[in-house]
C-alpha positions in Angstrom: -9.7 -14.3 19.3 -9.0 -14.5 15.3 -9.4 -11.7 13.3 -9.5 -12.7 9.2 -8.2 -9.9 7.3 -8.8 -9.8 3.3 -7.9 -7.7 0.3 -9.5 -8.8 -3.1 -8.3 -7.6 -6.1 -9.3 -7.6 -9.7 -8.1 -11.0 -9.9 -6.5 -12.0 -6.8 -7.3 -12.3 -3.0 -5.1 -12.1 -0.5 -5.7 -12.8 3.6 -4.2 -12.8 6.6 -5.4 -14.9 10.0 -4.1 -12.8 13.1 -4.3 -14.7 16.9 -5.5 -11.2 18.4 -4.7 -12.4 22.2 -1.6 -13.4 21.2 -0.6 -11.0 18.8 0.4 -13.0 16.3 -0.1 -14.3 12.7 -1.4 -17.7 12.2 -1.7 -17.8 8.1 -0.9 -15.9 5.5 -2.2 -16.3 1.6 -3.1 -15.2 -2.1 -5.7 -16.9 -4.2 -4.3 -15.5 -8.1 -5.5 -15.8 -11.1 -9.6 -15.8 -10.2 -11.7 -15.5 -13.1 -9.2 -17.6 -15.0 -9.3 -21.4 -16.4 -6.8 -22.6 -13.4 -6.4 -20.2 -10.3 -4.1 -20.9 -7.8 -3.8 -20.4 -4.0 -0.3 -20.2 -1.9 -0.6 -20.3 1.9 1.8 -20.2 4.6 1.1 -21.2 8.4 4.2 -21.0 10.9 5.6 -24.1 11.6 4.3 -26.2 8.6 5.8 -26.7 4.6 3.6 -23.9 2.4 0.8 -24.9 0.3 -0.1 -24.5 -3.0 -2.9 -25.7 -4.9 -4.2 -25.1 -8.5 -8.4 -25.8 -9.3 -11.0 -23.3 -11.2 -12.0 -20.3 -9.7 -14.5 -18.7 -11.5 -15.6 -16.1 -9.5 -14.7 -13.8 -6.1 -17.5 -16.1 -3.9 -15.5 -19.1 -5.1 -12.2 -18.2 -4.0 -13.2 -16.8 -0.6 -15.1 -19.9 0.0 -11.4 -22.0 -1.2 -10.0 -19.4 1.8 -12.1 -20.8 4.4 -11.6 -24.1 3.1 -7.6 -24.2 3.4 -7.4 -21.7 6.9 -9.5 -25.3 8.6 -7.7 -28.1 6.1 -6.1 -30.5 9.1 -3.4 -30.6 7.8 -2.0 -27.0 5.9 -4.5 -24.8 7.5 -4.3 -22.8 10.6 -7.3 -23.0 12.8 -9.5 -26.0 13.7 -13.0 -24.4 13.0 -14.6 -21.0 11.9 -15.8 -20.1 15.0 -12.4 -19.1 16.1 -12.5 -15.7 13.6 -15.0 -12.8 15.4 -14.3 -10.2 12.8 -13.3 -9.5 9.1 -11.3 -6.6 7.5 -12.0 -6.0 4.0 -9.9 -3.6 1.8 -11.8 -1.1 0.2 -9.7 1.3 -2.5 -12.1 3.8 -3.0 -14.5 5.3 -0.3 -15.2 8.6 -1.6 -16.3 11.7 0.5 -18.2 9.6 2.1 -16.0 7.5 4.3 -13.4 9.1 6.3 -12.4 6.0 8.9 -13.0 2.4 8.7 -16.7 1.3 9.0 -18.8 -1.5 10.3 -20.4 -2.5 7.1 -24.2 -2.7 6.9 -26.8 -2.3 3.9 -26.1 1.4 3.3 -22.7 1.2 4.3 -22.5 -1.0 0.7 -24.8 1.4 -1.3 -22.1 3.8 -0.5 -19.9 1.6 -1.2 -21.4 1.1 -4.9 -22.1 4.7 -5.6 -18.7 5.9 -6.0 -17.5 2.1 -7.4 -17.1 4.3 -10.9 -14.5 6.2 -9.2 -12.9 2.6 -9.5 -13.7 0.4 -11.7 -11.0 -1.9 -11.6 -11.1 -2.2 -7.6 -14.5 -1.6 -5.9 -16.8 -4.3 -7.5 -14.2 -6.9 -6.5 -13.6 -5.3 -3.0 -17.7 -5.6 -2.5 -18.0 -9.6 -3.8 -15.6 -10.3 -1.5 -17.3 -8.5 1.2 -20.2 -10.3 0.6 -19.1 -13.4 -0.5 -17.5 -13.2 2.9 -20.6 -12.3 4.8 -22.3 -15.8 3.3 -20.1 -17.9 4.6 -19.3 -15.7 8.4 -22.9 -14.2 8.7 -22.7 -13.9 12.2 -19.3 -11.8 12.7 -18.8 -8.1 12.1 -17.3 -7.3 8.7 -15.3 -3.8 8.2 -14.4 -1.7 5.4 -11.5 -0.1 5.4 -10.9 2.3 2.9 -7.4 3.4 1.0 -8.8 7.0 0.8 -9.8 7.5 4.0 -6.4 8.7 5.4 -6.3 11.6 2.8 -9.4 13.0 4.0 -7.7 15.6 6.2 -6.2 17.2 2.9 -7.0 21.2 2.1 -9.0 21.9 -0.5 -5.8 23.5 -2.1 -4.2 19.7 -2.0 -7.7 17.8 -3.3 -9.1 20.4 -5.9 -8.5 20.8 -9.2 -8.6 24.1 -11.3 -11.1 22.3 -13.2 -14.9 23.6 -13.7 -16.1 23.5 -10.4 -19.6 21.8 -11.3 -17.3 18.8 -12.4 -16.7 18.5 -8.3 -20.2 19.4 -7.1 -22.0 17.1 -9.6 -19.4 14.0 -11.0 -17.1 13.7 -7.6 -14.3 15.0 -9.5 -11.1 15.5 -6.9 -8.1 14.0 -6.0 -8.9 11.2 -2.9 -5.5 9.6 -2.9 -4.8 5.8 -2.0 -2.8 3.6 0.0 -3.8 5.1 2.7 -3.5 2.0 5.3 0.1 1.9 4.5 0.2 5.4 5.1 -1.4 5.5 8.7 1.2 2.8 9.5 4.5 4.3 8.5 3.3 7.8 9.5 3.0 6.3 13.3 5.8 4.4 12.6 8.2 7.5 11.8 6.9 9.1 14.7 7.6 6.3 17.5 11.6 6.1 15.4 12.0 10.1 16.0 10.4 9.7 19.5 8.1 12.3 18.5 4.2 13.2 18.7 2.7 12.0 15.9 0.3 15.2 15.4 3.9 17.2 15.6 5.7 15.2 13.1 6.1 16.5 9.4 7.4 13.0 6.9 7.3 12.4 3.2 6.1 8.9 2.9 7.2 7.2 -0.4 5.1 3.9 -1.5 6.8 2.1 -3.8 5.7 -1.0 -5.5 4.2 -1.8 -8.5 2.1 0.6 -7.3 3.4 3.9 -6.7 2.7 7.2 -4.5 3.8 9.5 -2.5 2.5 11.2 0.5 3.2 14.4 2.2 2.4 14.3 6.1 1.9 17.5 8.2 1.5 17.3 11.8 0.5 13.5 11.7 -2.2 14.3 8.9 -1.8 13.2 5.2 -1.6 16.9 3.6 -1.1 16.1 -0.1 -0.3 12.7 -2.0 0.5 11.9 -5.2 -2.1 9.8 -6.7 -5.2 11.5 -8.1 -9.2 10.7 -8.4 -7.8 7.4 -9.7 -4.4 5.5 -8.9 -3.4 6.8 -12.1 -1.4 9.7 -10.9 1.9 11.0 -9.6 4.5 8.6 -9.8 5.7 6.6 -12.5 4.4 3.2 -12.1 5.0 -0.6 -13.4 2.4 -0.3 -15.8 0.7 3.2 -15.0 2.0 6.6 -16.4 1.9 8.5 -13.6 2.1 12.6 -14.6 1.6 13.4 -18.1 0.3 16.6 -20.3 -3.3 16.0 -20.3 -3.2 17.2 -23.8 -1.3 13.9 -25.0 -4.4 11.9 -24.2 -6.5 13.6 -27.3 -3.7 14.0 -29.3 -3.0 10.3 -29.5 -6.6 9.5 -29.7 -7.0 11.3 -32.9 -3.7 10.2 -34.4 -4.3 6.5 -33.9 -8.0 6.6 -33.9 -7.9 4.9 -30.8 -11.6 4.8 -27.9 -11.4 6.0 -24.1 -11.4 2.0 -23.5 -8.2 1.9 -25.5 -6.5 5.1 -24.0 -7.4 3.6 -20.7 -6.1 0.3 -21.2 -2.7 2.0 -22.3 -2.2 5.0 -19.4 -3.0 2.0 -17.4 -1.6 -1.1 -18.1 1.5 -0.1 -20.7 3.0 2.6 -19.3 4.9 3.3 -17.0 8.2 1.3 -16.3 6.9 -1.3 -18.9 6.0 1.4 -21.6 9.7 2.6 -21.7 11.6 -0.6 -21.6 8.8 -2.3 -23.5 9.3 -5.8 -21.9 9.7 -4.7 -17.7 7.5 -4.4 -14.9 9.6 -5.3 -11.9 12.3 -3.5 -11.3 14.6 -6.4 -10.2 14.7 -6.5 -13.9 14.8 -3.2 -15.0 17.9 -3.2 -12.6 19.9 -6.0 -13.6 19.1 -4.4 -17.3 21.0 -1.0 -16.6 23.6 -3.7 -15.1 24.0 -5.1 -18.3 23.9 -1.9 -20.1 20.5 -1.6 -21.3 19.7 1.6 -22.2 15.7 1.7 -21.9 16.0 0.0 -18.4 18.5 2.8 -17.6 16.3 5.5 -19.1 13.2 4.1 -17.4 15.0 3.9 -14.0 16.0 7.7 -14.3 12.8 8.9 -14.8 11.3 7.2 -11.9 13.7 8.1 -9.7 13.7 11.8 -10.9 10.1 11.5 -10.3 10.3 10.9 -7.1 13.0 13.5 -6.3 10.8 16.0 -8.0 8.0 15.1 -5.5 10.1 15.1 -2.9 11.1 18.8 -3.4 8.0 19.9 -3.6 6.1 18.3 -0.6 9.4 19.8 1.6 8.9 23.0 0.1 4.3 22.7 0.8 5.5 21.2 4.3 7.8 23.7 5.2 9.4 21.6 8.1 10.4 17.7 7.7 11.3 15.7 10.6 12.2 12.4 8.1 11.6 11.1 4.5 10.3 7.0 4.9 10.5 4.4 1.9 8.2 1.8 1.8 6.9 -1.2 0.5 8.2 -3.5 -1.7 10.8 -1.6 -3.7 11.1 1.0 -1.2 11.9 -1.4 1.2 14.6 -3.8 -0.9 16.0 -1.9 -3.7 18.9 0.6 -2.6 19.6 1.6 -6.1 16.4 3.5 -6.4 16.4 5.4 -2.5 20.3 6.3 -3.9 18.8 7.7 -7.0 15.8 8.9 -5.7 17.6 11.1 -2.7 21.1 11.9 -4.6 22.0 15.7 -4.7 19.3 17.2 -2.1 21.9 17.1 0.9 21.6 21.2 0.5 17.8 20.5 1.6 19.8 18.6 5.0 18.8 15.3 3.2 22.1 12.8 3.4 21.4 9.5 2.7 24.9 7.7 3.6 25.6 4.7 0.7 26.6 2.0 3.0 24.1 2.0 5.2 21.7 2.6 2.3 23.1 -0.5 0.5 22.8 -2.7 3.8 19.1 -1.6 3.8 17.2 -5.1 2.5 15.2 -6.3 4.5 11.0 -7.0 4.7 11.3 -7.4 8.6 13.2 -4.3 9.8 13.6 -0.7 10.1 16.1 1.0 9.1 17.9 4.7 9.1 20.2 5.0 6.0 21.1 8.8 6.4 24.1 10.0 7.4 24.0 10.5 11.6 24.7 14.3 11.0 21.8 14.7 8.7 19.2 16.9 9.7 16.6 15.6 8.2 16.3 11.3 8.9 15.6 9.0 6.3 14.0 5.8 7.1 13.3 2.7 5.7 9.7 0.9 7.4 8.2 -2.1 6.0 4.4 -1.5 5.7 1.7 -3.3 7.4 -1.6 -3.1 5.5 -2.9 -6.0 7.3 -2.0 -5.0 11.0 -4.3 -2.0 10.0 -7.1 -3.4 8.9 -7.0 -5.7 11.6 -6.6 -3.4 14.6 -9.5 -1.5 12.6 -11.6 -4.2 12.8 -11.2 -5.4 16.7 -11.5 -1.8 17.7 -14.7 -1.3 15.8 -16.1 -4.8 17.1 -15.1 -3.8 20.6 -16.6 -0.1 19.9 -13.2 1.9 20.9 -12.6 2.8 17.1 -12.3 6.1 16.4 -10.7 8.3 13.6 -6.6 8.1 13.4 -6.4 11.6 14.7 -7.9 10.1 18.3 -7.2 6.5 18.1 -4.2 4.6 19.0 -2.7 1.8 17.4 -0.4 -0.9 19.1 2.3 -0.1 16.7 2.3 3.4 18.0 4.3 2.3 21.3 7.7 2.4 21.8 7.7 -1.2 23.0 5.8 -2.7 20.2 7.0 -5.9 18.5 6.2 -7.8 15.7 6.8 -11.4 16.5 6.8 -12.9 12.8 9.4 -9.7 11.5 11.4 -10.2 15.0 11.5 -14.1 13.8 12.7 -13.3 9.8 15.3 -10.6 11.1 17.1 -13.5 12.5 17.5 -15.3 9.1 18.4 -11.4 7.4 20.8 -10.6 9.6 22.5 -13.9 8.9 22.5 -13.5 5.5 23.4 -9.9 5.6 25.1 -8.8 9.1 25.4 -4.9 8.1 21.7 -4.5 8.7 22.4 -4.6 12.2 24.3 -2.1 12.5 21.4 -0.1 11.0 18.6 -0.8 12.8 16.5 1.5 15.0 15.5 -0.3 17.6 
């Protein structure tokens, strides 16, 4: 049984083609640059050279339909026919109040969908072409939503509210939902199995950190407050977002530059951040190799993430009270010591001591890691995400009808004996490259 998993961005979608019986991947790929005068698709199958193509792809429909096309090509793809997939995951950002677990998607399941797609703009109308460019083309399959804000839904009101007029809740939706909530359910079950605890008796601080950026504060296996607001523009600071700022900076700088709520959009969004203070970064490979060579805006920008992050960290230990381990994830959480070092540095009086060689042996997409020191009483982990494992265990479940809500389901990756095959399978080539990370691993 096959189980197509995909995530469609504003201009990109990315899948993944999982063998359910045999608990493996099959394919893996991104369609970029969709909407543009050449997009171009990169796919990877086990066992055969990788594939990438460049045509015109005007349009969402378009580029799902050059999915289906490539998973079946004879001689890149990964599957003979369609008929081999029986269900589709489709990432969903933003699900509102509404949604608080994956869903089966139907006709109202979408007009839910599309009532809160102003809560984001940039994510939901893309997220629903590709649904339903999807459903043309596999009319016969279930197709799932699973939504980013679901996980959060088990925040207080004293984590979601704002002290804001309360009608601006009760009539306009206005509260904080939070995101990245598949990566969230997965590391939080994750942590759990690594401390051989219960998951609904483990406290963690979950630190996303990619391009995108939040934090997450996990009491007793339930997301309790994150980072990220009504938007993704929140918390953290970002690539290109802002993250935290003085609200009062927003009408300040629209009256001294003159500038529309389309402009001061644009700009909280998509020139802050990391690229805001250096002025020519977004990844932080580069921002790092600038403080190397003594830059002094990459240095600067780098601080104030990573004091960021510190400062969140503090506080969700303090609104947790107990905490059984801190997790980094995704991709610079997962492959840049530098900023875990900076990040963690100086709160060993909170029993948080991260030990530098182990930290610095921690790069790896394919393992997990502990880079504290053994004594330390609180553990710090390092767990590559996985979205798409998510979505897809979502999505058989709900097709079988065994799905339930995370707080009574069970996931695969929440046994002590589960294995990845395809991570197992890179670990081999990191551990070559890098034998230290051995020496780290929890097993």
């Amino acid at each position: 049984m096959v189980i197509l998993t995909l995530n469609c961005g504003s201009s990109s979608a990315k899948y993944q083609v999982y063998d359910w019986d045999k608990k493996d991947v099959l394919g893996v790929g991104v369609v970029e640059r969709i909407g543009q005068e050449v997009s171009n698709i990169e796919h990877n199958s086990p066992g055969k050279a990788e594939h990438d193509a460049q045509k015109p792809c005007p349009d969402h429909k378009s580029a799902v339909a050059w999915i289906m096309e490539t998973l079946v090509h004879p001689e890149h793809g990964c599957m003979s026919d369609m008929s081999a997939i029986k269900a589709v995951g489709h990432r969903v950002v933003h699900g509102g109040e509404t949604f608080t677990k994956s869903v089966i998607v139907d006709d109202k399941v979408l007009a839910d969908l599309e009532s809160v797609s102003h809560l984001a703009p940039l994510h939901n109308p893309a997220n629903l072409t590709g649904i339903r460019a999807a459903q043309e083309i596999l009319p016969d399959v279930p197709h799932c939503a699973v939504m980013d804000t679901a996980w959060h839904q088990t925040m207080p009101d004293t984590s979601y509210m704002y002290a804001l007029p309360y009608d601006w809740y009760t009539e306009h939706n206005v509260r904080r939902y939070g995101f990245h909530g598949t990566s969230y359910i997965y590391t939080a079950k994750r942590a759990s199995v690594l401390l051989g605890k219960d998951p609904m008796k483990t406290n963690v601080i979950i630190a996303h950190i990619g391009n995108g950026a939040s934090i997450c504060a996990v009491k007793d296996g339930k997301g309790f407050d994150t980072s990220m607001g009504m938007t993704p523009l929140e918390g953290l600071v970002m690539g290109t977002r802002s993250g935290d700022i003085d609200p009062a900076i927003v009408t300040y700088m629209m009256k001294s530059k003159n500038m529309t709520p389309g402009d001061m959009d644009s700009t909280l969004n998509k020139k802050s951040g990391i690229l805001g203070v250096t002025e020519k970064f977004i990844d932080r490979r580069d921002v790092h190799a600038g403080v190397e060579k003594g830059d002094k805006r990459c240095a600067l920008a780098q601080n104030i993430e990573t004091y960021r992050i510190r400062k969140y960290v503090g506080a969700y230990y303090a609104a947790l009270g107990k905490l059984d381990a801190i997790v980094f994830t995704a991709g610079v959480g997962e492959m840049n010591p530098t900023y875990r070092w900076k990040s963690l540095k100086g709160l060993e009086d909170l029993g948080i001591v991260i030990d530098e060689k182990k930290n610095a042996a921690s790069r790896s997409r394919n393992a997990e890691t502990c880079i504290s020191t053994d004594d330390s009483p609180v553990k710090v982990f390092v767990i590559p995400t996985d979205e798409e494992l998510v979505m897809t265990e979502d999505a058989y479940a709900l097709m079988s009808g065994t799905y339930d809500v995370h707080t009574s389901f069970c996931y695969s990756f929440q046994s002590k004996d589960y294995r990845n095959k395809t991570r197992d399978a890179g670990l081999v080539g990191d551990i070559a490259k890098n034998p230290d990370l051995e020496r780290i691993l929890v097993r």
